[in-house]
C-alpha positions in Angstrom: -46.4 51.2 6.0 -48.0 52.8 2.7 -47.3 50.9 -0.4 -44.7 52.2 -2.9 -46.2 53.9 -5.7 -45.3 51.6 -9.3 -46.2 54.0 -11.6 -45.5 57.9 -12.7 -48.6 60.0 -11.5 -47.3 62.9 -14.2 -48.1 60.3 -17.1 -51.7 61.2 -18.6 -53.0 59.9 -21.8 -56.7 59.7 -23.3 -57.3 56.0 -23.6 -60.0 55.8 -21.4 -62.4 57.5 -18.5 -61.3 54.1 -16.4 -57.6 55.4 -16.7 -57.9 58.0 -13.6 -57.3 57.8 -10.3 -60.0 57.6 -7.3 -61.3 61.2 -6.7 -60.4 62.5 -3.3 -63.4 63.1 -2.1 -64.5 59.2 -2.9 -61.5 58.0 -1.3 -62.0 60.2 1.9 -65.8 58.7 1.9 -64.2 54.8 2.0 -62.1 55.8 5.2 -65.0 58.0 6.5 -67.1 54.2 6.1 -64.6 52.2 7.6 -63.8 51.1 11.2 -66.2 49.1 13.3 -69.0 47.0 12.0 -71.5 47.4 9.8 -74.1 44.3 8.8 -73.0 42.8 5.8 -74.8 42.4 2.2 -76.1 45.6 2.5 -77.8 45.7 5.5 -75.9 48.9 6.2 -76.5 52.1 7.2 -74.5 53.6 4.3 -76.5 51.2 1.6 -79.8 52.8 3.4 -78.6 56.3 3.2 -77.9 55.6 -1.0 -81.8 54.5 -0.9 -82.5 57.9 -0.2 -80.2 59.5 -2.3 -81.5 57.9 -5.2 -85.3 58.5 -4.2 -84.5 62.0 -3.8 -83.1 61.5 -7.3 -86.0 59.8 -8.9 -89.0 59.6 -7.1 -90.7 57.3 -4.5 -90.3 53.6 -5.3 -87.1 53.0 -7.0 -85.1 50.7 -5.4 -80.8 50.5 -5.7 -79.6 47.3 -5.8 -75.2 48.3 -5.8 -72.7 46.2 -7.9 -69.1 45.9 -8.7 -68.7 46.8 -12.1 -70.4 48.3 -15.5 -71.1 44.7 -16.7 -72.6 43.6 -13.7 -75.1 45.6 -13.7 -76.0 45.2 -17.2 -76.0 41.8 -16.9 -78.4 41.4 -13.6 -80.7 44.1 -14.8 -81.5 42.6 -18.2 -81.4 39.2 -16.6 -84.3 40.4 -14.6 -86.3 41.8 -17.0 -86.7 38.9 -18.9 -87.0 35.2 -19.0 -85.5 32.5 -20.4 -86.5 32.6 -24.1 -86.4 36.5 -23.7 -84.0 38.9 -26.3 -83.3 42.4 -25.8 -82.7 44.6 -28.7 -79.6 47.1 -28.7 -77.4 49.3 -31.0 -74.6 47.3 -32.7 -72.0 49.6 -31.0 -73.7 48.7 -27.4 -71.4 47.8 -24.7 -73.3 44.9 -23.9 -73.0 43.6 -27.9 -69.1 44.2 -28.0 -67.9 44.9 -25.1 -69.0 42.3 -22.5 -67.2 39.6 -23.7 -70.2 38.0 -24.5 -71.7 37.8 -20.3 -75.1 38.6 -21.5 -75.7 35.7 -23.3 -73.3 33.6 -21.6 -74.3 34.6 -17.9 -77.4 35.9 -18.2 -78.4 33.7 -20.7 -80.4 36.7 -23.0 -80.0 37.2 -27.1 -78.5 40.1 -28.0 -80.8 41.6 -31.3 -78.5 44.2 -32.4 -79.1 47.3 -34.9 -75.9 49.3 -36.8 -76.4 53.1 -36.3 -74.6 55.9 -37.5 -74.2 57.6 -34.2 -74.8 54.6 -31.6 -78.6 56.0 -31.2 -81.4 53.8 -31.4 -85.0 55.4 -32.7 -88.4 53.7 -33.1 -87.9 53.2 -36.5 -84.6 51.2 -35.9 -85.7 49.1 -33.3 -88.4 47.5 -35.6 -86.1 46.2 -37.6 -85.7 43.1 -34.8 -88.8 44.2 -32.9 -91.1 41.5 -34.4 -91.6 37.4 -34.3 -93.5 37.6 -31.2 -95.4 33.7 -30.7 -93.0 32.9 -33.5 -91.3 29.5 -30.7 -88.4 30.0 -33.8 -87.5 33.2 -32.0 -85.9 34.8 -29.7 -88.9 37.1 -28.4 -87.7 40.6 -28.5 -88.9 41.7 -24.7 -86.6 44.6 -23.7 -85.0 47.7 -25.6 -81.2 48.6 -24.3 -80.3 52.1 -24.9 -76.6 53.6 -23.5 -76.8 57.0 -22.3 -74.3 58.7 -23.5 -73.9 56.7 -26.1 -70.2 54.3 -27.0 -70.1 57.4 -29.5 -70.3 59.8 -27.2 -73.4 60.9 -28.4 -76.7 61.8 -26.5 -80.3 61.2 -26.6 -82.5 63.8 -25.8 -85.4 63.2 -22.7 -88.1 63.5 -25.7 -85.8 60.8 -27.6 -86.1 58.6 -24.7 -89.7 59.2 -24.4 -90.1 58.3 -27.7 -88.1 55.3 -27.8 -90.3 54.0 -24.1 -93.4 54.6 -25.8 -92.7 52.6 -28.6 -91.4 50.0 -26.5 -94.2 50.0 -24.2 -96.5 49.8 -27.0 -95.2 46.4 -28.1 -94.6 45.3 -24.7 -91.3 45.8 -24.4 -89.5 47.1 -20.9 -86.5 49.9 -21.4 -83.3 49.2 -19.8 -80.6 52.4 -20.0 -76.9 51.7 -19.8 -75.8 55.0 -17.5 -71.8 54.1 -17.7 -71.2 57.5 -18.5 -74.8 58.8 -17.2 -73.2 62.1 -15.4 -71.9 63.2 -18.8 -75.0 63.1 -20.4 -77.0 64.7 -17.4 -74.3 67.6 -17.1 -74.2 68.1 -20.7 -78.1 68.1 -21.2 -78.2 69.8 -17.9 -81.6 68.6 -17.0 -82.5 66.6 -13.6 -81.6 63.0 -14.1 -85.1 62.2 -13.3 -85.9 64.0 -16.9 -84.5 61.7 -18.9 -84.8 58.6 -16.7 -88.3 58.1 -14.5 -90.0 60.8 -16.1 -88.8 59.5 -19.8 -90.3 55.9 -19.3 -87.1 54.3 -18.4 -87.2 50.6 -16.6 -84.7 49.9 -14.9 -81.1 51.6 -15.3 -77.4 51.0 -14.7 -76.0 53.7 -13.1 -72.2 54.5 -13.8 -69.9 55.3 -11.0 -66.5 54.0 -12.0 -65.6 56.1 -14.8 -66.9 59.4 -13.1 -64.1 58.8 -10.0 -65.3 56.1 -8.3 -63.1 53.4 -7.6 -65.5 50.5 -8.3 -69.4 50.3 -8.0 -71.8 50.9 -10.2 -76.1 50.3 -9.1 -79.1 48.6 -10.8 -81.6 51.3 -10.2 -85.5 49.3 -11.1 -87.5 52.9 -11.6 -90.6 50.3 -12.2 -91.1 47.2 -9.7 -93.4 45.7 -12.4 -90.3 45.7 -15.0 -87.7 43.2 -12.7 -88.0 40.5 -10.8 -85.7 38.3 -8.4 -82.8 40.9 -8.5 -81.6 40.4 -4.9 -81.3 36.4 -5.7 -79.8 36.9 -9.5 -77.4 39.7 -8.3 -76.1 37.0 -5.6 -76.2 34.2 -8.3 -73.8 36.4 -10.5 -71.1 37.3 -8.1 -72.1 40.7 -7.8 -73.5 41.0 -4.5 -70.6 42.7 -2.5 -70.1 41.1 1.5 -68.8 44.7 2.4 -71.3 46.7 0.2 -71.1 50.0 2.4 -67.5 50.5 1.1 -69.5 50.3 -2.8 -72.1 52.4 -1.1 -70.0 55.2 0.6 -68.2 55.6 -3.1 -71.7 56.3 -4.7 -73.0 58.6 -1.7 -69.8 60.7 -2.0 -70.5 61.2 -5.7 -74.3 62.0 -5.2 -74.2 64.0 -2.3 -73.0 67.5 -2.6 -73.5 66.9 -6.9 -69.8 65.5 -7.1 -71.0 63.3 -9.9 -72.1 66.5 -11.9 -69.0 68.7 -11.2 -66.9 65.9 -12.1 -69.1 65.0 -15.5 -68.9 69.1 -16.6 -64.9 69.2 -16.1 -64.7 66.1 -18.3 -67.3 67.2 -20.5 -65.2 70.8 -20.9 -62.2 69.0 -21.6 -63.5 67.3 -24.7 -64.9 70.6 -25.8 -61.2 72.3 -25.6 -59.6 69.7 -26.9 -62.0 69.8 -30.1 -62.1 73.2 -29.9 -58.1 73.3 -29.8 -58.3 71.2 -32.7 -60.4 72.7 -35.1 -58.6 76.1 -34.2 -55.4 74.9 -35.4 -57.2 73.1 -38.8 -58.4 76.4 -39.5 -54.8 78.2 -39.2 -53.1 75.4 -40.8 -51.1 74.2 -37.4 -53.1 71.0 -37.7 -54.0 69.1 -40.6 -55.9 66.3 -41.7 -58.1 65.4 -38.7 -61.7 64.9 -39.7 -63.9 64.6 -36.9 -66.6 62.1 -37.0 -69.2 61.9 -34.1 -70.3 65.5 -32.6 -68.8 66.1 -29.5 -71.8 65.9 -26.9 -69.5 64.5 -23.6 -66.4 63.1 -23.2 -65.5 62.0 -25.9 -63.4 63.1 -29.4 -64.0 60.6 -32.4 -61.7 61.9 -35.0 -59.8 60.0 -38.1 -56.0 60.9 -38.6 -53.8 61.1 -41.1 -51.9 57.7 -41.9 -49.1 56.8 -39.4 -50.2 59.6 -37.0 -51.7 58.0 -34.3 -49.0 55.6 -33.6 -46.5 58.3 -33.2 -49.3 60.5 -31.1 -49.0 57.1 -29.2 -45.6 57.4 -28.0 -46.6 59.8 -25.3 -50.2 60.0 -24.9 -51.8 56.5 -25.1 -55.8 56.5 -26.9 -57.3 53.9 -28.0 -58.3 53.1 -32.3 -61.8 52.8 -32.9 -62.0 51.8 -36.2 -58.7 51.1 -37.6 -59.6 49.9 -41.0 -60.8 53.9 -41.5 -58.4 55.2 -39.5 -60.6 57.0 -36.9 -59.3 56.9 -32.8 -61.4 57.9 -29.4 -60.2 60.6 -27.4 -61.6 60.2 -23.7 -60.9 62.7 -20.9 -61.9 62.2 -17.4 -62.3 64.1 -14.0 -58.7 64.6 -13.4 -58.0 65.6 -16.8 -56.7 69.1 -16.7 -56.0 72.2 -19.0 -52.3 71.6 -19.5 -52.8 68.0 -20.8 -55.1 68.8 -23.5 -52.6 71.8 -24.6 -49.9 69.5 -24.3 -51.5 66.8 -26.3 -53.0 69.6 -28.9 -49.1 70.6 -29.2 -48.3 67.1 -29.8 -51.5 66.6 -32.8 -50.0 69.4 -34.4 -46.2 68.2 -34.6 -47.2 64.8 -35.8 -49.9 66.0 -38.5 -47.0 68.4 -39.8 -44.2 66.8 -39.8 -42.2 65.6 -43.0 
């Protein structure tokens, strides 16, 4: 007997990507893996066919290691990059400096060397300002460079940025570790093979996003360079994120890859953002809206915006976002797969009552 729904399906809101539903297609590829028996902890067929998925993504050699969640494979990658008295060196905003609830250096053991940025981007020139103390036995030795693709600002680095940032690592002999959470978005928005930007750019090892691009849950440690990791099948089993049943993780990641559902998904996100910015800098300029200042460019699928004082709790009423920085005022917009058309005019209609009223 099917369980009751709890919840209004109409309701929509902009809090987060992790707000949707399962897309159809990932949910038909979890029946389409179940019955029988498949080997367990990964020794299935759907966990091989993922291999090749992501070979014919990247190139000979990688290897997918599939985990529960955005954190996992953070966590396990970074862990394997470095040892003990190892620190990896990330942008303020990263997900793994604020957002982890401190697993990297709790689990995994690893110090966090973070950077501010304006736009969540790391260059060269900003990593040098932890990328020193090596032989210092005071320090944390900075062995690894973290980099989120798209960025927590929605922002994106470009494949020569990337290339840039590897080379400079590299040359202190440092490995480069890319957060993909949100990796579809930037490859559908730079529209470049993912290679580009990944293998070809000097990238490590990455974490490859599924969850937030209509997965239900599983992400993938991707090690693009054997040389880079080591020990990931034990350290993935040591932090609880080697999954019994991994063909079900599998499946969800081979329905995404397959057939470039994880790119038509990323571009309909992606072209939400843009009308909803779009919507919102039309109605600034004819007066419908006013005084929304946006504050990151709008690369993905994201809106970073400031609003007038009061605003977004009232916004808040019937579309739920999250603040970003409440101090200045300034909120995240997020849209996902499923967003559609009619919520983004719906919500536009809804900016412009609230910035105009009184």
């Amino acid at each position: 007997m099917p369980v009751t729904a709890l919840h209004d399906s109409a309701v929509r809101g902009f809090a987060s990507d992790n707000y949707s539903g399962v897309h159809p297609e990932v949910l038909a590829a979890i029946a389409s893996a179940n019955g029988g028996h498949q080997v367990a902890y990964g020794e299935d067929r759907y966990t091989a066919r993922l291999q090749e998925l992501f070979v014919a993504q990247l190139g000979e050699g990688v290897e997918a290691f599939p985990v529960f969640n955005g954190t996992g494979a953070n966590v396990v990658g970074i862990q394997s990059m470095l040892p003990r008295w190892g620190a990896v060196i990330a942008a303020a905003t990263a997900h793994i400096n604020v957002d982890e609830g401190g697993a990297p250096e709790k689990v995994a053991g690893v110090k966090i060397l973070n950077v501010p940025t304006e736009d969540g981007k790391l260059t060269p020139e900003l990593i040098d300002l932890e990328a020193w103390g090596w032989g210092d036995e005071h320090r944390s030795q900075p062995l690894a460079v973290s980099i989120t693709q798209s960025t927590e600002l929605g922002t994106l680095y470009t494949p020569d940025e990337v290339r840039a940032i590897a080379d400079h690592a590299h040359g202190h002999g440092m490995r480069l570790h890319m957060d993909g959470a949100r990796i579809a978005n930037a490859a559908a928005a730079l529209d470049v093979p993912l290679r580009a930007f990944t293998r070809d750019a000097g990238v490590d090892v990455l974490s490859f996003g599924g969850t937030k691009n209509g997965a239900m849950l599983g992400e993938a440690i991707v090690v693009i360079d054997p040389a880079a990791a080591s020990g990931l099948p034990y350290l993935r089993k040591l932090n609880m994120q080697l999954s019994s049943k991994m063909r079900f993780v599998s499946a969800q990641l081979i329905a995404l890859l397959e057939n470039d559902l994880w790119l038509r998904n990323a571009r309909h996100s992606n072209a939400m953002a843009q009308r909803l910015r779009a919507g919102v800098e039309a109605g600034l300029a004819d007066g419908s809206i006013r005084g929304v200042e946006f504050t990151q460019p709008t690369q993905v699928n994201g809106v970073f915006a400031t609003l007038p004082a009061g605003v977004a709790d009232r916004l808040r009423t019937s579309f739920r976002f999250y603040d970003w920085d409440e101090a200045r005022r300034e909120v995240r917009w997020m849209c996902s797969f499923d967003t559609t058309e009619g919520d983004i005019d719906a919500f536009l209609a809804a900016i412009a009552r609230e910035t105009t009223a009184g």
